[in-house]
C-alpha positions as CSV (number, residue, x, y, z in Angstrom):
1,X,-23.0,-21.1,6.2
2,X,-19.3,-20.1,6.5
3,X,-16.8,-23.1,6.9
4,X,-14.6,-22.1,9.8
5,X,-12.5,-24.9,9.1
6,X,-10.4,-22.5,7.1
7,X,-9.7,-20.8,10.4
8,X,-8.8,-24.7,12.0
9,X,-6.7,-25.3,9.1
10,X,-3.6,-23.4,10.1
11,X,-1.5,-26.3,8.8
12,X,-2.4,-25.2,5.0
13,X,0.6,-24.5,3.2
14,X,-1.3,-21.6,1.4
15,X,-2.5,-19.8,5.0
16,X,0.9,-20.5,6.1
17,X,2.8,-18.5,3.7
18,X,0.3,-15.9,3.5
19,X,0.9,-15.5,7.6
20,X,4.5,-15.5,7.4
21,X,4.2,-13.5,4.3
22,X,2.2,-10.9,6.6
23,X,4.3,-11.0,9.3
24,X,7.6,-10.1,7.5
25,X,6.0,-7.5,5.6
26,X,4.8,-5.9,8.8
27,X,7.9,-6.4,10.8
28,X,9.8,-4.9,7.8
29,X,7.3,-1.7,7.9
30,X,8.5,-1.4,11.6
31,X,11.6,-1.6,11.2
32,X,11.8,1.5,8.0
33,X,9.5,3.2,10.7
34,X,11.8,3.0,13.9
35,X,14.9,4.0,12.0
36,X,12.7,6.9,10.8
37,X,12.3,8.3,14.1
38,X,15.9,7.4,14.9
39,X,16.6,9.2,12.1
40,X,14.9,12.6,14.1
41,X,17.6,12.4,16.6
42,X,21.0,12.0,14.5
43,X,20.1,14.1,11.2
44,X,19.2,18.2,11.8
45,X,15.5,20.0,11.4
46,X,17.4,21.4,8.2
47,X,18.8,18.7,6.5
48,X,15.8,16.0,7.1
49,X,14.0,19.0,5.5
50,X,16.5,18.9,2.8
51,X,16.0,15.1,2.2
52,X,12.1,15.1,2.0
53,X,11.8,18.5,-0.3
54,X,14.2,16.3,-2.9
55,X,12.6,13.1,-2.4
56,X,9.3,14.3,-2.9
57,X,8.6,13.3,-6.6
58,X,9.3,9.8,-5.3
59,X,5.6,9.9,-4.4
60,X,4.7,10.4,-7.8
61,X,6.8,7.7,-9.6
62,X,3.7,4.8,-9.6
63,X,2.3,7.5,-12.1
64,X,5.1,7.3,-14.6
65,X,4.5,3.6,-14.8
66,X,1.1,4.3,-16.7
67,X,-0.2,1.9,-14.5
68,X,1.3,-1.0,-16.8
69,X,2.1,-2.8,-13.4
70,X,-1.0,-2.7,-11.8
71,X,-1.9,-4.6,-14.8
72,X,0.2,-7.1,-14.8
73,X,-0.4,-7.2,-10.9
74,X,-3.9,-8.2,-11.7
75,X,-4.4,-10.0,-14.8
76,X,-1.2,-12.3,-14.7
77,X,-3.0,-14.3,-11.4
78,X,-6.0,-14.9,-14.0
79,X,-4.0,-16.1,-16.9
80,X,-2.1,-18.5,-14.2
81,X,-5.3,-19.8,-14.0
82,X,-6.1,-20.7,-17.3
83,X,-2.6,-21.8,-17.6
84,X,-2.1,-19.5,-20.6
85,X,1.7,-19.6,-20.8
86,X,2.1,-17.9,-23.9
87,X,0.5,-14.7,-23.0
88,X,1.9,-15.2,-19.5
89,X,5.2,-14.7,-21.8
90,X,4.3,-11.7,-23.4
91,X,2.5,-9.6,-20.7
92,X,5.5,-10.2,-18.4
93,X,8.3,-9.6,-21.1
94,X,6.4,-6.6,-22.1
95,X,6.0,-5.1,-18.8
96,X,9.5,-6.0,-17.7
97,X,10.8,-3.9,-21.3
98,X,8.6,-1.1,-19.9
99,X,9.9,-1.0,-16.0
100,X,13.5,-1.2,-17.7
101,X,13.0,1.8,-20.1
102,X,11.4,3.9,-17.4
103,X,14.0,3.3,-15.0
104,X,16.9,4.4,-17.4
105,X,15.0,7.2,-18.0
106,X,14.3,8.7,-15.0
107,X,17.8,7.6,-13.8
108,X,19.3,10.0,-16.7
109,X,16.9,12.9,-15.8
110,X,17.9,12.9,-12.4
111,X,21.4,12.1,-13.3
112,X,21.3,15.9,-15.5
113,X,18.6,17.6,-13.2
114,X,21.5,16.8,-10.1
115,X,24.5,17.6,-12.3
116,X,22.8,21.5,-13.5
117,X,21.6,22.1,-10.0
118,X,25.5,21.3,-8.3
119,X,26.9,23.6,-11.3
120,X,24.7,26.4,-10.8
121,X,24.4,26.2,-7.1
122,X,27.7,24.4,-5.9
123,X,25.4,22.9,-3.7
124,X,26.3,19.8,-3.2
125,X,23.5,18.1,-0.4
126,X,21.5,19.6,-3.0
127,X,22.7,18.2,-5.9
128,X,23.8,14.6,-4.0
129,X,20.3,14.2,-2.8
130,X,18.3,15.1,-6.1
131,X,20.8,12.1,-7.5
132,X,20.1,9.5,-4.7
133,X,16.4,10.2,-5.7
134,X,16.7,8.9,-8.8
135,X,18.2,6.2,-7.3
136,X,15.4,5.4,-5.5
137,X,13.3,6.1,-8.8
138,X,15.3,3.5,-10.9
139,X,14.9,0.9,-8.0
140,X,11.1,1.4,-7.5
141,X,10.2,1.4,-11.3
142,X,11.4,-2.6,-11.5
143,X,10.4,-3.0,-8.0
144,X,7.1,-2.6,-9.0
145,X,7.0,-4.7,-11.9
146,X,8.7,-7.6,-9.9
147,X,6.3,-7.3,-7.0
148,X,3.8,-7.9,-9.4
149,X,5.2,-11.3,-10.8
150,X,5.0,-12.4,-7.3
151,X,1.3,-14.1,-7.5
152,X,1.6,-18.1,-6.2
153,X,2.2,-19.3,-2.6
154,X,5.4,-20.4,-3.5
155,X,6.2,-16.9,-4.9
156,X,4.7,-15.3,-1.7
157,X,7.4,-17.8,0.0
158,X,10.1,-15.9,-1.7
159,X,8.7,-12.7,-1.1
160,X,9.1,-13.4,2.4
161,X,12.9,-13.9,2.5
162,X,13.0,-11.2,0.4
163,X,11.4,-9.2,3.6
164,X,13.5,-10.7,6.2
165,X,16.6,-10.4,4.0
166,X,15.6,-6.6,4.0
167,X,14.9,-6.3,7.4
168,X,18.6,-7.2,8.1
169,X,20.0,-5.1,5.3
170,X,17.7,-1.5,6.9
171,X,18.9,-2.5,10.2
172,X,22.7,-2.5,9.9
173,X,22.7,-0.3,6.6
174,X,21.3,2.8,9.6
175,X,25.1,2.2,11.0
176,X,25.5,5.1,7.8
177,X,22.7,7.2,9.1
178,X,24.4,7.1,12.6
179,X,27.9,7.8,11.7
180,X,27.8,10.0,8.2
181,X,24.5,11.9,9.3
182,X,22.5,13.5,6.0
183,X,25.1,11.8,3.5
184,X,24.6,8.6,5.7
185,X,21.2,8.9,4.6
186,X,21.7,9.0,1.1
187,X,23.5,6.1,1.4
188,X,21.5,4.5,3.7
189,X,18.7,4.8,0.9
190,X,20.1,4.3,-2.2
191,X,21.8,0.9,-0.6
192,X,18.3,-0.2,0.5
193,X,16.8,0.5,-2.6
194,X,19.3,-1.1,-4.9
195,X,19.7,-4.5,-2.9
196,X,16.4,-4.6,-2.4
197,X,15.7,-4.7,-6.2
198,X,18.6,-7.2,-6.2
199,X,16.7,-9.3,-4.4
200,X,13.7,-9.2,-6.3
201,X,16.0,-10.1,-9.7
202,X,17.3,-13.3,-7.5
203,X,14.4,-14.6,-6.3
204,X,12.1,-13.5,-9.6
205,X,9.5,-16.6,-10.4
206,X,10.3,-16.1,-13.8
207,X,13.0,-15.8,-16.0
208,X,11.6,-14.2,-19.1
209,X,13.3,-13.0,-22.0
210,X,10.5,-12.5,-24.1
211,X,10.7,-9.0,-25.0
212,X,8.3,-5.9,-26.3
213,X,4.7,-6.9,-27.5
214,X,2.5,-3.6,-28.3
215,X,-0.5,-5.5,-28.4
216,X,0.0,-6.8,-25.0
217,X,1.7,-3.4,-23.4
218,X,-1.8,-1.6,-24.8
219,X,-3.9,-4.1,-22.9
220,X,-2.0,-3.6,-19.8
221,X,-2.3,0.1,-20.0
222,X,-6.0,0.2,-20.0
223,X,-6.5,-2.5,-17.3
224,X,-4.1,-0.2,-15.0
225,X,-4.7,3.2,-16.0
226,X,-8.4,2.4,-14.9
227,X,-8.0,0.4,-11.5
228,X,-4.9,3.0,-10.3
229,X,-8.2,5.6,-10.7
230,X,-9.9,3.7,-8.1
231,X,-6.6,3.9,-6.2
232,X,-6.7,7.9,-6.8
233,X,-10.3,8.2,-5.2
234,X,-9.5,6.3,-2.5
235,X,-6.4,8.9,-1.7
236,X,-8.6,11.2,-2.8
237,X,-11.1,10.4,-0.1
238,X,-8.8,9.6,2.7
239,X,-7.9,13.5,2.7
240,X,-11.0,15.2,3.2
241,X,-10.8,14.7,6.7
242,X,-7.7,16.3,6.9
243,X,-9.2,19.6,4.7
244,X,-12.3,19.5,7.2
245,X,-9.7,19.7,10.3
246,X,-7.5,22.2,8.3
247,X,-11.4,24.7,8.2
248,X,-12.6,24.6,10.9
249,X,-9.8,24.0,13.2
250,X,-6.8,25.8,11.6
251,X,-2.8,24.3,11.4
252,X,-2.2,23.9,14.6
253,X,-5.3,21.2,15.3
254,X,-4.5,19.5,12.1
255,X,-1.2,19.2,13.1
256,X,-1.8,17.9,16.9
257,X,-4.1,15.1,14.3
258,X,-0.8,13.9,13.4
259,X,-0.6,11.0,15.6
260,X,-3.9,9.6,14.6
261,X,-2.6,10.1,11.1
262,X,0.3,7.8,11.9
263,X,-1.3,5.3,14.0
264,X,-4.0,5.0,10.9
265,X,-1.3,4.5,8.1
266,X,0.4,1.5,10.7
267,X,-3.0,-0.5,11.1
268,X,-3.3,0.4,7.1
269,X,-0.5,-2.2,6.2
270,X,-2.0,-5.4,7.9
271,X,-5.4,-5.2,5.4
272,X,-2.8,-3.9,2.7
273,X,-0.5,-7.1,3.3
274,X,-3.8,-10.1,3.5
275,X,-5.0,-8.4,-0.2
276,X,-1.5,-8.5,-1.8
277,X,-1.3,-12.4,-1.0
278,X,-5.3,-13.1,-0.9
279,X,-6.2,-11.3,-4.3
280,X,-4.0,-13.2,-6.4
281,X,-5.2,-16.6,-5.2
282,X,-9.0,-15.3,-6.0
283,X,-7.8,-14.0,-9.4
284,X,-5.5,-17.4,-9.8
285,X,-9.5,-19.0,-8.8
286,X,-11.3,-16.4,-11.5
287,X,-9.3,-18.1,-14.3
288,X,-9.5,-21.6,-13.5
289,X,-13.1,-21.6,-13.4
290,X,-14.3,-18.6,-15.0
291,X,-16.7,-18.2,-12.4
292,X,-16.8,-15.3,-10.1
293,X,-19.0,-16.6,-7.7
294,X,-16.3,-19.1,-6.6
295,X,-14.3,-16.2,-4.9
296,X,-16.9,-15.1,-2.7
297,X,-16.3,-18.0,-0.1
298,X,-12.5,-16.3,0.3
299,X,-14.5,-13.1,0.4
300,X,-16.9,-13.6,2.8
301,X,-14.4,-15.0,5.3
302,X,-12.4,-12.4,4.7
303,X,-15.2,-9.8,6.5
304,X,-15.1,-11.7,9.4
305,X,-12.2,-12.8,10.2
306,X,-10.5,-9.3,9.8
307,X,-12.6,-7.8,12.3
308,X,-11.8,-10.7,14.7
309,X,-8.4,-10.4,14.2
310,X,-8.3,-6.6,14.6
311,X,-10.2,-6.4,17.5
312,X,-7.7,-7.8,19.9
313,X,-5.2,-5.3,18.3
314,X,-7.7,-2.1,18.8
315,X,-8.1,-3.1,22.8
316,X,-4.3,-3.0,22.6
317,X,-4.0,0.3,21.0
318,X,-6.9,1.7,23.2
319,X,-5.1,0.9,26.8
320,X,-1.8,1.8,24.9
321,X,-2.4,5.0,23.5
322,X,-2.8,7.3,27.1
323,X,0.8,5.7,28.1
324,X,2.4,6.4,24.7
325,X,1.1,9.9,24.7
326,X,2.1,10.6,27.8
327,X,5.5,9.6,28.2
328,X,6.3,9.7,24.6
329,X,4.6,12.5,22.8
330,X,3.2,14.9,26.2
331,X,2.4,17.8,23.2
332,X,-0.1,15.9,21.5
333,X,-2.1,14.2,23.9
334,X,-5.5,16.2,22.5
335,X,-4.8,13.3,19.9
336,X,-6.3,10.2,22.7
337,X,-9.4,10.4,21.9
338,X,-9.0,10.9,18.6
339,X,-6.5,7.6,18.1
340,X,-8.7,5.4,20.6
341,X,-11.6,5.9,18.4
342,X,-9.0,5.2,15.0
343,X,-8.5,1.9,16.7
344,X,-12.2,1.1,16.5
345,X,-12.6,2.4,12.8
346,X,-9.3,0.0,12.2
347,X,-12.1,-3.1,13.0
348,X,-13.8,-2.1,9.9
349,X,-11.5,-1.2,7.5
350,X,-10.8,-4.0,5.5
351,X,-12.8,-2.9,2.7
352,X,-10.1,-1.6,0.8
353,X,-8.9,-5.3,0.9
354,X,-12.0,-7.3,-0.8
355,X,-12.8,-4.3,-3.5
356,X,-10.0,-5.9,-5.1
357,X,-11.8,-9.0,-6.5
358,X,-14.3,-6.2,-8.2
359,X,-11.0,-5.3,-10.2
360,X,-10.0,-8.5,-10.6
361,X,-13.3,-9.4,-12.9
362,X,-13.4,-6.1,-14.2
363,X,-16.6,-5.2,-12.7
364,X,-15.8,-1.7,-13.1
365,X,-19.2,-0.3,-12.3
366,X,-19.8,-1.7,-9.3
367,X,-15.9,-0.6,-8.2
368,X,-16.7,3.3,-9.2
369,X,-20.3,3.0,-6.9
370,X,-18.2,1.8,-3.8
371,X,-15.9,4.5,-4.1
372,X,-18.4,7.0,-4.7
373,X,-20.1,6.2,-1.5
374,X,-17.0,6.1,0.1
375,X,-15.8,9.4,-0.7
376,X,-19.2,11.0,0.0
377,X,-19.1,9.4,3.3
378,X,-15.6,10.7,4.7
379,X,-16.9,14.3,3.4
380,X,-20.6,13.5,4.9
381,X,-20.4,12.0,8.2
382,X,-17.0,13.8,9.5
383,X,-18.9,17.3,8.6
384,X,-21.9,15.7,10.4
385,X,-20.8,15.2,13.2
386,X,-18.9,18.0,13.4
387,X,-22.5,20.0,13.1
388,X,-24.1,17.8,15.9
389,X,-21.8,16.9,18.5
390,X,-20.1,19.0,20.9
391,X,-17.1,17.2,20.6
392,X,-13.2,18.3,19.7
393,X,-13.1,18.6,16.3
394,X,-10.4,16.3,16.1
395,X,-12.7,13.4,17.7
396,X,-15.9,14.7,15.7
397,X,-14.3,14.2,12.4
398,X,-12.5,10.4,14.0
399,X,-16.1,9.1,14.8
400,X,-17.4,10.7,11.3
401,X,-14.3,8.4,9.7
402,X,-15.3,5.6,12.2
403,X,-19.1,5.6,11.7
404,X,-18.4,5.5,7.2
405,X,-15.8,2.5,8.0
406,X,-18.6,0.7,9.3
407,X,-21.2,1.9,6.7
408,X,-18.9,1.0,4.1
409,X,-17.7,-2.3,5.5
410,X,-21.8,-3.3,5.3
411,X,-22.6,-1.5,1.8
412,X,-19.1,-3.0,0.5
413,X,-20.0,-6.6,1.8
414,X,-23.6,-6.4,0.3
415,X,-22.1,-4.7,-3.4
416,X,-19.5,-7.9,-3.5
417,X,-22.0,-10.5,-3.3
418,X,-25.1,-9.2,-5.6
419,X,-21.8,-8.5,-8.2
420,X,-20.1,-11.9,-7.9
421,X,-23.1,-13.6,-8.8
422,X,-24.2,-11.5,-11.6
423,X,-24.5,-13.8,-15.0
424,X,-21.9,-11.5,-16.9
425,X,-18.9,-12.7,-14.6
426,X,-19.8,-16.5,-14.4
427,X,-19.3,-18.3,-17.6
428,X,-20.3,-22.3,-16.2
């Protein structure tokens, strides 16, 4: 039987700073998300047009990294653990050599791409945004490899003034937006990028000097380059609803979707921001013992208490969305149904969340069967439903993406346990 006394114990320093940890995160996604939509109303069609064709390749910049982080996001936890200090050492001097190289580099591509595109064109939002880009590039490359040193409670503690510290910093660094318009948000970004990585240097857990190891940069190339596939599928997956839309409804349906698009990617980051603090401690767990089947007590209450603490959240969003629709966004209130039914899928969706400890013991086969099924399902069921109900499309493929949340939050509970208690992953 599950001990709820982890759900009593609020006093826990660990559940403590993963809350406040949570909580900052979250308010911090709000805040980048209301001065977006600010944003709309001070900056023109044209040159908020401008800023997202040049900041495009931003998307793309985790790729570049080779996966090296993702690595080190993972496997430093385990070695923790064992209290292996000396390739603790070497995995994080060598994937800090590798953020620092990448950064300079794509900081000097964009530095010459910006400088040939203002000589040819004398365009200088042009040529000032393709700059601020890489920018933004240089910051997220050691971003990423900071975030991933991160991996104690005390370490989430930092992370958390960090949030709050950048919370202030978005808020009064919009006055730039406000005043200077599209060169106000240049500077609005390229300032929240840079401190941001200040921060991280600051408050860094450790101070490692240690520099290049091949032997160790190799290892964390594999162990990325293969979980960040299991990232791709997932994307992958998420936008075949979008293609399905996009046939049989056309542009203009998949556009009037856009709000249920939205409202999914804001109930994404609350199962997003429990794994980033939850999937270290298991991993810190995995290499103390060596035994996998420890980690499925934080699994297990994992699947239920996300849905308990979602479901007061989707009965907000279900009474809320008619209002918000209404007075906020009259042209797309075809999207109610669709987002009402979102909010119940949202119950479900921590999935995404507990697959992590699969990565975490490199129980790769069992990662690539979940994300199999969970691709086939958000083609299946959406296309399904589409063919039997007389529905909108918009709400046929929303309950097809509601019912394979809940098929997946079963098949995904029952592939974690048989896994964790395999022989192969459990040494004692």
């Amino acid at each position: 039987m599950l001990n709820f006394n982890f759900i009593k114990n609020y006093n826990n320093k660990l559940i403590k700073s993963g809350i406040k940890y949570s909580m900052s995160s979250t308010l911090l996604s709000f805040s980048n998300m209301a001065i977006g939509i600010l944003m709309l109303k001070w900056i023109t069609p044209e040159q908020v047009g401008m800023w997202n064709s040049v900041s495009i390749f931003i998307g793309y910049i985790p790729f570049f990294l080779f996966g090296i982080q993702t690595g080190l996001n993972f496997e430093l936890p385990i070695l923790m653990g064992r209290k292996d200090s000396i390739k603790v050492e070497q995995f994080i001097g060598s994937a800090k050599w590798f953020a620092l190289f990448m950064s300079g580099l794509l900081f000097v591509i964009s530095f010459t791409i910006s400088g040939i595109v203002f000589l040819c064109s004398r365009n200088s939002e042009l040529s000032i945004g393709i700059f601020t880009a890489g920018i933004i590039a240089f910051s997220i490359s050691l971003n990423q490899h900071y975030i991933a040193t991160f991996r104690s409670s005390k370490s989430f503690d930092k992370l958390t003034k960090i949030n709050i510290f950048q919370i202030v910093i978005v808020l009064i660094s919009s006055i730039f937006i406000y005043y200077f318009r599209y060169y106000g948000l240049l500077v609005f970004n390229a300032l929240t990028a840079i401190l941001h990585t200040i921060l991280f240097y600051i408050y860094s857990p450790f101070k490692i000097k240690k520099r290049f190891d091949y032997i160790s940069l190799k290892y964390l190339f594999v162990r990325g380059i293969i979980t960040m596939s299991f990232f791709q599928l997932r994307v992958l997956a998420q936008s075949i609803p979008k293609w399905i839309i996009l046939f049989f409804g056309g542009i203009v349906k998949l556009g009037l979707y856009t709000p249920a698009i939205a409202l999914k990617g804001v109930m994404d980051i609350l199962p997003q921001q429990i794994g980033q603090f939850v999937n270290p401690q298991m991993g810190f767990k995995y290499g103390q013992t060596g035994n996998a089947r420890d980690m499925w007590k934080y699994v297990s209450k994992m699947l239920i208490l996300f849905p308990i603490i979602s479901l007061p959240i989707a009965i907000v969003i279900w009474f809320a969305t008619p209002w918000v629709l209404i007075n906020l966004f009259p042209k797309y209130i075809e999207s109610e149904t669709p987002m009402k039914v979102m909010s119940i899928a949202f119950i479900f969706s921590n999935s995404y969340t507990t697959q992590s400890v699969l990565y975490t013991i490199k129980a790769y086969k069992s990662a690539y069967l979940f994300s199999i099924v969970e691709l086939a399902g958000y083609l299946i069921f959406p296309l399904l439903i589409v063919q039997i109900a007389s529905y909108n499309i918009l709400t046929s493929v929303t309950v097809g993406i509601a019912v394979n949340n809940v098929i997946t939050y079963l098949f995904n509970a029952y592939l974690i346990k048989r896994t964790l208690f395999l022989a192969k992953y459990n040494t004692a």
